[in-house]
N, C-alpha and C positions, 0 to 999 in steps of 0.2 A: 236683467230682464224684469217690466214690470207684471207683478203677478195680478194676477184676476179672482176679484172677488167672488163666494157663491151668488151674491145677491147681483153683480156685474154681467154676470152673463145674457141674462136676456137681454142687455143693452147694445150689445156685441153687435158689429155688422160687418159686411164683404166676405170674403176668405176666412178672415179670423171667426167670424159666427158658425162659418160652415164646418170649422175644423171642431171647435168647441161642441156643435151638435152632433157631429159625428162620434167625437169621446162620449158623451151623455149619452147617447144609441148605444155605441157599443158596452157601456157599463153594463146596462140595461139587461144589455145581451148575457154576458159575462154571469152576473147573478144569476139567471135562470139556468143555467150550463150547471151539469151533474158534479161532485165535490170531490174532484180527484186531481193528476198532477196535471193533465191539460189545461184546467182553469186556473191551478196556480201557475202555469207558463202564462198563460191568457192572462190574470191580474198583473206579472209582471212587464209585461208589456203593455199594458194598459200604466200602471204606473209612467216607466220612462215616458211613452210618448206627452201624458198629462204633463210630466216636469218639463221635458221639452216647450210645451205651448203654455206654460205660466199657468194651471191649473190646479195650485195645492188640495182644493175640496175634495177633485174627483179622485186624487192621488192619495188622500187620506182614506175615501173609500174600499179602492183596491188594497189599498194596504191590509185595510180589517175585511176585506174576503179573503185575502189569504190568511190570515191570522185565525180566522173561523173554520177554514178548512181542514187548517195544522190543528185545532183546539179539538176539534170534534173527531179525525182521525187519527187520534193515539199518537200526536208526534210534538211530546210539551216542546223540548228544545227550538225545533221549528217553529213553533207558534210563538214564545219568547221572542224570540228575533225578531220576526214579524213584527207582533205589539212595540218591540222597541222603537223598530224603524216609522212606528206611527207615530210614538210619541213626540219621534223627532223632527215629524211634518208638524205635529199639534203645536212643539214647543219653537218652530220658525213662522210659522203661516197660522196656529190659531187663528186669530181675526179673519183670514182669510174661508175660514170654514164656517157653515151653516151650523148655527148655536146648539142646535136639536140631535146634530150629527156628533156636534163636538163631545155633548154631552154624554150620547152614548158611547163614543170612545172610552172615553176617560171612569165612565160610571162601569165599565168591563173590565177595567181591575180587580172586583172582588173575585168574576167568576175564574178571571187570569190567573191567579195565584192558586185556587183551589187545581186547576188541571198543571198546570207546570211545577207544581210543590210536587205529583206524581214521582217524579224523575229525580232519583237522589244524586244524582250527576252533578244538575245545577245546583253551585252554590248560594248558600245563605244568600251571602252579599249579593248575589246574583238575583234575587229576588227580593229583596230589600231594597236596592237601587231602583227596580222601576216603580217598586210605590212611592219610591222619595221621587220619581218624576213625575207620577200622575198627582201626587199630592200637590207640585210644586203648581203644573198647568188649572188644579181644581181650584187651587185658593186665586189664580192670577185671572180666573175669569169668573169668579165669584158663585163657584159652585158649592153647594153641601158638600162636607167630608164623608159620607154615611159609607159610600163602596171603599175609600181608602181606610178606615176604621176598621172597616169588615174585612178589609182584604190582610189589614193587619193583624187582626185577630185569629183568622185563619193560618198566618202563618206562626202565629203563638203556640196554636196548638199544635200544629207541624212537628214544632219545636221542643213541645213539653214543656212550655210554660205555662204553668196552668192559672197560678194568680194575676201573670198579664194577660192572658188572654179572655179570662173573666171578667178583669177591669175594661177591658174594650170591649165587652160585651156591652155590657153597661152603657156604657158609652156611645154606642151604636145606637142602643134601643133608643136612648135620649135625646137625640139627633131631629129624630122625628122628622126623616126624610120621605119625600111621597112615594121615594123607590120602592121604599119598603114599609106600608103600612101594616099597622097593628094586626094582627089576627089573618094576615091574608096568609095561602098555603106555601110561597115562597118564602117571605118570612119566616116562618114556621120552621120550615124545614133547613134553611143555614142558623136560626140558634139550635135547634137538635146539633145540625152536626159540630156545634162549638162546644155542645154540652158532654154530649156521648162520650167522648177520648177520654174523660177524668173520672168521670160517675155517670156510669147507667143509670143505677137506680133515680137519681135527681132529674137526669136526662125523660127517664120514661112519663115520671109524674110532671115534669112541665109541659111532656105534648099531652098526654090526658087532659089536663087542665086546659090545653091549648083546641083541643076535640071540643071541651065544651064551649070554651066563647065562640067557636066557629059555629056552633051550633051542628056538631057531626055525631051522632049518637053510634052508641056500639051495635057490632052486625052489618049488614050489608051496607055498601057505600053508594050511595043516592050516584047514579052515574047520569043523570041528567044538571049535575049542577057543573057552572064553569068550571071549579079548581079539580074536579074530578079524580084527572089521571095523576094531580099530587098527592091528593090523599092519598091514593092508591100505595105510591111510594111511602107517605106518611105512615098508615095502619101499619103493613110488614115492617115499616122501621120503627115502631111501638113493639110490636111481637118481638123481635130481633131483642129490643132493649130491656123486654120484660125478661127475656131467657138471658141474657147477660147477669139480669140484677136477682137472677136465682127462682124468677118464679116461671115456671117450665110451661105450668099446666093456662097459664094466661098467652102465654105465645102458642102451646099446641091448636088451643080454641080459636085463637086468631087467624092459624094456617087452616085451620078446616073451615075457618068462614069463607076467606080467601077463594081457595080451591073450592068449596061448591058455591063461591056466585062468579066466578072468571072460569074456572076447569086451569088445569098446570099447564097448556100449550099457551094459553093467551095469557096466563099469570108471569109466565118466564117472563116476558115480554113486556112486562109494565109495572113490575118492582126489582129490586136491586136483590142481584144474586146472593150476596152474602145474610143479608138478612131474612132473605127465602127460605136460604138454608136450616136458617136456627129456626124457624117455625116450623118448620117440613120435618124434624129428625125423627118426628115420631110416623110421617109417612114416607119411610127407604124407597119405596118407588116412584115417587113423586120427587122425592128429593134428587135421585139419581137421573133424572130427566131435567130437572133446575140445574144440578152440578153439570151435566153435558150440554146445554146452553151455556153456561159460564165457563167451561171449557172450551167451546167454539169463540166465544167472543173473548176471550182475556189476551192480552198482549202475552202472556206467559213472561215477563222480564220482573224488574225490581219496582216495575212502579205501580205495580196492584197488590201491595203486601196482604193487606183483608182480606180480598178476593181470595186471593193464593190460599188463605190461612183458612178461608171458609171451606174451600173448595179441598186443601187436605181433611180437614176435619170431619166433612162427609164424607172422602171416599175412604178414612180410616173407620169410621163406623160400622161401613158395610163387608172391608177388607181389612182388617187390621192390619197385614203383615204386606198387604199388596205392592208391588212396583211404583203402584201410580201412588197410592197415599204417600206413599215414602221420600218420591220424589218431588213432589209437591210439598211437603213438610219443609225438605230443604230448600226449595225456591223460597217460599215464604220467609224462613228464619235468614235465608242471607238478604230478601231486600228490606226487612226488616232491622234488620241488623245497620243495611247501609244507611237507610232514611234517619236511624239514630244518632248513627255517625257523623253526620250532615251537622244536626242541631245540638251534637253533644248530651245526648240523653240516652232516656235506655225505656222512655216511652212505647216506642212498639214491640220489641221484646217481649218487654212484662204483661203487657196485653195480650199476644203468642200464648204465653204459658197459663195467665189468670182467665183466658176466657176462651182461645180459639184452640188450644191443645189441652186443656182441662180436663181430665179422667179417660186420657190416649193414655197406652201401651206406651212406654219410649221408644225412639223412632230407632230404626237401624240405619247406621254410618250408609252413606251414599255415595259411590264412585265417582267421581264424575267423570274424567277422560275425555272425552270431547266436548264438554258443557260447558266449556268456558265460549265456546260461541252459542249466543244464544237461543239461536233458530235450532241449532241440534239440540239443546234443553228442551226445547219444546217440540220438537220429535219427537225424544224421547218419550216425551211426558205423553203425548197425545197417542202414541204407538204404545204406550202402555194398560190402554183403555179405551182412549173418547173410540178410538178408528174399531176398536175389536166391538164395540159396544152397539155400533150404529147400525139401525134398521135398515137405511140403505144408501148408495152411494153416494161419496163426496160431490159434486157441481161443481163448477168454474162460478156457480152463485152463490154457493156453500159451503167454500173452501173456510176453514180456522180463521180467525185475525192472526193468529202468531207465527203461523206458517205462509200466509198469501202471496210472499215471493215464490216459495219454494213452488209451491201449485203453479204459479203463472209461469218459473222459468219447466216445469213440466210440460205443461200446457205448448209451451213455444218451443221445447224443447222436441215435443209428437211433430208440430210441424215445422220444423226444420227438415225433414226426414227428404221432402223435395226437391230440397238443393242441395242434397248430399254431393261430394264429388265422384261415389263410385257406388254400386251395386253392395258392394261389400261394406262400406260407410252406413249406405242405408238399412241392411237388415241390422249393422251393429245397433243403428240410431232404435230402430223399431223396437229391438230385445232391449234394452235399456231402458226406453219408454215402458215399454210392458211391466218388466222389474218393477218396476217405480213406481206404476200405476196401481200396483197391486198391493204394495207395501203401502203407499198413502190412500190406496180403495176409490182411485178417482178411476174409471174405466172411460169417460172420457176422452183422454189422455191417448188411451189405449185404441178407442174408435180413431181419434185424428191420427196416429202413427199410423193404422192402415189405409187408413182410407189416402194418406199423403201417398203409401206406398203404392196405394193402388192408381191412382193418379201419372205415380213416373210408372210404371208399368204401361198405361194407355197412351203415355206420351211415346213410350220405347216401343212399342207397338208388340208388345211381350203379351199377347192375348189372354194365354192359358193362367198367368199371373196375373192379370188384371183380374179374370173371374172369383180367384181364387183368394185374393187379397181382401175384395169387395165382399165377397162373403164372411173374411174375418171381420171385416169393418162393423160389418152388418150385422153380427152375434156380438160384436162390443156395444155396439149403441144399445143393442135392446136391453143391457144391463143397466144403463143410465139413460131413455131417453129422451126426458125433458131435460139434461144438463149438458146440451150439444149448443155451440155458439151457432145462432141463428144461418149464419152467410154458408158456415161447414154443413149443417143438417138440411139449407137448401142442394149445396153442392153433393152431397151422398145420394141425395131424391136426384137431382139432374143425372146420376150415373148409372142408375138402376138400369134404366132400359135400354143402355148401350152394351150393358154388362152381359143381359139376356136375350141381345141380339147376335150378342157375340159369342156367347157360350150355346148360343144354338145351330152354330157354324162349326164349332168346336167337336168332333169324334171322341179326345180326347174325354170333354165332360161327360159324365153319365146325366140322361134323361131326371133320375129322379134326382139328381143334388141340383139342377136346373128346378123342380121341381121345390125344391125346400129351400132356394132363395125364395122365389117368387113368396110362398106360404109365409117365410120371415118376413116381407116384406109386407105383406098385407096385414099383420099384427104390428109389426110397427106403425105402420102410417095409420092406425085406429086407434096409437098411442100418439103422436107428434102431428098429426091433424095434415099432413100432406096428403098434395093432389092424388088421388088413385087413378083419374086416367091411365097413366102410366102403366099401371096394372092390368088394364083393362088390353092395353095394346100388345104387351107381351103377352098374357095367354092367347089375342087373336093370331098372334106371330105364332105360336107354340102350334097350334091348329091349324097352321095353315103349313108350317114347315114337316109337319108330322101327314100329311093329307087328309085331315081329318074335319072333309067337304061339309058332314052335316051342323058338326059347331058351328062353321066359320057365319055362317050369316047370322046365329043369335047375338053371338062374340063381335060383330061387326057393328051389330047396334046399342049394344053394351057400350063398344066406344064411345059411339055418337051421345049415348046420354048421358056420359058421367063428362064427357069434354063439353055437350049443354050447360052442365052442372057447375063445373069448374073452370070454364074459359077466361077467368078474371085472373086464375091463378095459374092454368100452365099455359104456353101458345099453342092457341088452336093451326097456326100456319106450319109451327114444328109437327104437329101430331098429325096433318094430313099430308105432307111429303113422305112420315113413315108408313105411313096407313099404301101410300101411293109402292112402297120398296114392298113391304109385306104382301100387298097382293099382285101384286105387277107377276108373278109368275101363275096364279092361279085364274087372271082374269085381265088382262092386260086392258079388253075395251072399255076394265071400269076406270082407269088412270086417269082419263082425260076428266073427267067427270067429278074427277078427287080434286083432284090438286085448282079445281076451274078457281074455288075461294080465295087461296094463295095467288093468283093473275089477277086476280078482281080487287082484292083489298089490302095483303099485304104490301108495308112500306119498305120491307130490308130486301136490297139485292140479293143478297143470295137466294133466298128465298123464290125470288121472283127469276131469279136464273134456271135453279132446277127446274120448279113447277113452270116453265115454257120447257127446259128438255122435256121432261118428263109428258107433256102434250104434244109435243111433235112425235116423240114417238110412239104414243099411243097411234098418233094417225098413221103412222108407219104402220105399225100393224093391222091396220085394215087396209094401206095403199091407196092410203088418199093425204099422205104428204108434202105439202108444197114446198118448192124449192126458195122461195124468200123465209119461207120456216124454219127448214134446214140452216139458211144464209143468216140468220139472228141467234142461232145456237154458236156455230164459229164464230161471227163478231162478238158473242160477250165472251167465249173463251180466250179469246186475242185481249178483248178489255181486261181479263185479268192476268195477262203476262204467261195465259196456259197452262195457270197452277189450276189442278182439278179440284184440289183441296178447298181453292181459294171460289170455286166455283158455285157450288151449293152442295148441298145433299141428295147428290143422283147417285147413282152406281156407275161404274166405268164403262160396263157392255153400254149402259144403255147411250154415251157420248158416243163410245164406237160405234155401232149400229146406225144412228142417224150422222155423223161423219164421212158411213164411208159412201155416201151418195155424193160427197164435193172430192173433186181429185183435189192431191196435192196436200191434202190437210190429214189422211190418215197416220204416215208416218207418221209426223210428231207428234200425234197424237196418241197413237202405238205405246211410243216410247216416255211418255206422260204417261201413261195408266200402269206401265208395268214399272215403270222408277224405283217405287217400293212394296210391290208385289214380288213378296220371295217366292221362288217357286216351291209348290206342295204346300204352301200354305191355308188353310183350310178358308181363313176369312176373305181370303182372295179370290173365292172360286168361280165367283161370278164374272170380274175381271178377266181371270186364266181362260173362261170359256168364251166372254165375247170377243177377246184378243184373236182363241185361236178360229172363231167362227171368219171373223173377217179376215185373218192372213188366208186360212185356205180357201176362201174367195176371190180373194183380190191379190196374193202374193204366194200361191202354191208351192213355189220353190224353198221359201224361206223355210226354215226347218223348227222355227218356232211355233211354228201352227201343230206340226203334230205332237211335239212334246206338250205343248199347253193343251192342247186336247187331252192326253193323254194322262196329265196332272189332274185336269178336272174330272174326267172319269174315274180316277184313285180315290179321292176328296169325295166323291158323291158315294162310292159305295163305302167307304169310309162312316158314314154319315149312315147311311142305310143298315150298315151291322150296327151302329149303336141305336138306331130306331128300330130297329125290328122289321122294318119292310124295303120297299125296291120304290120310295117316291121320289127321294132324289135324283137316283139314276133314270129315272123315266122324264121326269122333267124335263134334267140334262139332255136328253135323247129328244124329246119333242122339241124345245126350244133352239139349241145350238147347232146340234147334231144327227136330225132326223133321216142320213144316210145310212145311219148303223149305232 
């Protein structure tokens, strides 16, 4: 296959130009897409197809966004591989790549070597070999050595070699590459970290001296200059290196300069934990805030030995004898141990004991037991402190780095709960989510377990469950609820007012736990920023199902204004079909008059289905309903195959009612409304009465007329002893059955 230049492509034409523009688009794309594993799927497919169409440039590309991806989220080995498989485009297709592109490949060796040394896994020669291929492509297309120099220098130190890694100090600086000018703060800050590992004290006074040609004086750090946010990192790692080389009271000054020109929530955030530490020990509260940021963000494994070492050493200060320092100690001393191992030295050890455990208590022996998988070490370790410590609860946004499977298989594990295969699956799923939830403090977790359950409950048509469920749902979110995933915290809003349509149908609920949903409901949605319509329509339900005539018209306009307010965010065509059920028994002539917006502008069938029932029988009820009115209710009932469900959002009487004026269509349609209408069931009752209004009209014999009467009359005084009055039953009596 002949391959295609970067500088080739606009020469391109037909098919092949088009194909080639399409990869550049989609790269394009690709780039801007958030840093997780869908874009490393996306780059790799992005790769094949470029190999496919003879495109080495844009294949070199994808290569280093996934290689950027693995680099930046804590996965050396992954990124390793990555970088190799670039090198092996750069060392067939070079020339075929854009010189500027190439160049930054190849010059991301030095930072390559600093994050995959991390990982005492990879071996030496496993890091050694890609410098000897980035070397071999820098010298063949006549680049500076400066990042192979550096990158090997880096890994001298790794190593504890400290006279070679000095001499390519040297070496580096001499180079006089434009990568790395003199006195700029990146500079700067990779010879610190060449220096640091052998001699603080040397380390400290070449950045001081390095302070001054920058022109950075001590005290606040001028935050409107470009290198800004290095300094930042720079100062703390001056303080960090002063308290290394013994002098205490120049790192204590440092962190109180620190903390009052950033404050400790924005300071966590823009210098390195470890070195925060050491300047912070004389502020325990401040530091204990740094230490649980660096707790949250650390992989917890062998490739943050410092961190580890920092991070024991603060919380042995505060705790000497504590769980977590203790455990933490041994994290440290064993990836410490291993990174030695690797290079054959005992470099990070001795640095352990000479600066990061220095004037500790010796540690107590540490069980470990199930530590040998890592994620339980880090359990451990976080269940021994960060979790007991924390103001308030975990997020699906604020979950640990070293735990963030276990949270997301939590997380999926709450909703799995829906497709459980049996009743019995699902509360086990729910209790185990709960457990879990509470032991890692994510309540979350805990809200999406209910809220799934409450979900198959509405599906099973298990009502007093659904109420009851939604309610648990609903005191778990208020415990976290800004750390609800958007599409669940719209779907718990969407179920609110079916839940208090329904637990107002319900005898079984008591009035006032009906009452302290609603109330939870209005403190949360004044936390998570949803539509209160919603709210507004269940108390005009509450008022209207209770008779309690003189609310109903304030509460009527209440709707009207907050559904003004908010018609961008919930459907106004949903909220006037309910408005149209809620009051269809207190005022039937106002229906037609409701729903008229839903006939006039709504585009969903359904929609436009009910609200013409819902108009014809309005006019029913004054008896001025036209029989082609009638005739367009059963033709769309027929257009949907006679599912009522499938129909809209009417109530069943009010199909029967206008039905039974066409012969021949009652029956099956009888037998449609009551399918899954159990009898005595409370949410059915309006069903059970217009079922049995129309048999003993039109089928007197059949003897389902008066058991359903006689259902609904149970159901309405039902309803009447847990209200306190006779409104249902009087209803019932005016509406259905005004014979007795």
């Amino acid at each position: 296959m002949t391959m295609i230049r970067y500088d080739e492509v606009a020469d391109l034409t037909g098919e092949q130009a088009q194909r080639v523009r399409a990869l550049v688009d989609r790269s394009s794309e690709i780039w801007d897409m958030p840093d997780d594993l869908d874009t490393i799927r996306a780059w790799e497919e992005q790769i094949a197809d470029c190999e496919a169409e003879g495109v080495p440039h844009l294949a070199a590309s994808a290569r280093f966004g996934q290689y950027a991806i693995y680099s930046t989220g804590g996965m050396p080995a992954a990124a390793l591989d990555a970088y190799v498989r670039l090198m092996q485009i750069v060392g067939r297709y070079g020339d075929h790549i854009n010189p500027e592109n190439r160049r930054g490949f190849l010059g991301s060796v030095a930072n390559l070597v600093v994050t995959v040394a991390k990982d005492p896994s990879l071996a030496r020669s496993q890091l050694e070999r890609v410098v000897d291929l980035v070397e071999q492509q820098t010298v063949k297309h006549g680049d500076d050595l400066a990042n192979v120099t550096l990158a090997r220098a880096s890994l001298a130190v790794e190593f504890g070699e400290q006279e070679r890694a000095l001499a390519l100090l040297d070496q580096w600086q001499g180079i006089g590459s434009p990568d790395w000018p003199p006195f700029d703060a990146n500079t700067v800050t990779r010879e610190i970290m060449l220096l640091e590992h052998f001699d603080p004290a040397l380390a400290a006074a070449t950045l001081a001296r390095r302070f001054t040609a920058m022109g950075v004086p001590p005290g606040p750090i001028d935050m409107d200059r470009r290198d800004s946010t290095q300094l930042v990192l720079l100062r703390t790692d001056l303080g960090s290196l002063s308290a290394r080389a013994g002098q205490k009271d120049v790192a204590a000054r440092i962190g109180d300069e620190l903390v009052a020109q950033f404050g400790i929530d924005r300071l966590v955030r823009s210098a390195e934990i470890q070195d925060l530490l050491l300047v912070l020990e004389h502020r325990p509260e401040d530091a204990r805030i740094a230490a649980d940021f660096g707790l949250e963000n650390s992989s917890l494994d062998l490739t943050e030995w410092r961190l580890q070492a920092a991070l024991a050493r603060s919380r042995a200060l505060e705790d000497p004898t504590g769980e977590e320092a203790q455990l933490l100690r041994a994290l440290a001393t064993e990836a410490a141990a291993a990174h030695d191992a690797r290079g054959g030295t005992d470099v990070h050890t001795r640095e352990l004991q000479d600066v990061w455990f220095a004037g500790l208590a010796p540690a107590a022996p540490v069980t470990h037991g199930a530590d040998a998988d890592p994620e339980a070490r880090a359990e451990r370790i976080l269940r021994a402190g960060w979790i007991s410590r924390r103001t308030s609860p975990v997020t699906v946004e604020s979950v640990p780095f070293s735990l963030k499977d276990r949270y997301m298989a939590l997380h999926e594990q709450a909703r799995s709960v829906l497709e459980a295969g049996s009743e019995e699956d699902a509360e086990a799923i729910v209790a185990a989510t709960i457990a879990r939830s509470r032991e890692l403090r994510m309540p979350a977790a805990e809200f999406v377990a209910h809220l799934m359950h409450a979900f198959q409950a509405y599906q099973a048509g298990d009502h007093v469950a659904l109420v009851l469920r939604y309610e648990r749902a609903q005191s778990a979110q208020a415990l976290a609820p800004d750390g609800v995933d958007p599409a669940l915290e719209k779907a718990a809003a969407g179920l609110f007012l079916p839940v208090i349509l329904t637990a107002l149908d319900l005898p079984a609920i008591p009035l006032d736990r009906i009452e302290e949903i609603v109330t939870a409901e209005i403190a949360l949605r004044a936390v998570t920023g949803m539509p209160t319509t919603p709210i507004a329509v269940a108390e005009l339900a509450r008022a209207v199902h209770l008779g309690q005539s003189a609310e109903i018209g304030a509460l009527f306009e209440e709707v009207r204004t907050r559904l003004g307010a908010e018609a961008g965010d919930v459907d106004p065509f949903d909220v006037l079909l309910d408005l149209a059920r809620i009051l269809a028994p207190v005022d039937a002539t106002a229906v037609p008059g409701i729903v008229a917006g839903v006939l006039r502008a709504s585009n969903d069938p359904a929609q436009q289905r009910a609200a013409l029932a819902w108009t014809v029988w309005g006019a029913l009820q004054e008896g001025e309903v036209a029989d082609d009115a009638v005739a367009a209710v059963i033709a769309q009932l027929e257009e949907v195959d006679r599912d009522l469900e499938e129909f809209g959002d009417v109530p069943g009487s009010v199909l029967l009612e206008v039905a039974a004026r066409v012969p021949g269509v009652l029956g099956w349609l009888l037998d449609a409304a009551l399918a899954d209408a159990a009898p005595g069931d409370p949410n059915h009752l309006d069903t059970a009465a217009g079922a049995a209004r129309v048999l003993l009209d039109h089928a007197p014999a059949d003897e389902r007329g008066p058991r359903l009467r006689d259902d609904a009359r149970e159901i309405a005084e039902a309803l009447d002893r847990r209200n306190g009055n006779a409104v249902q039953s009087e209803r019932l009596r005016e509406r259905f059955f005004p014979e007795g």
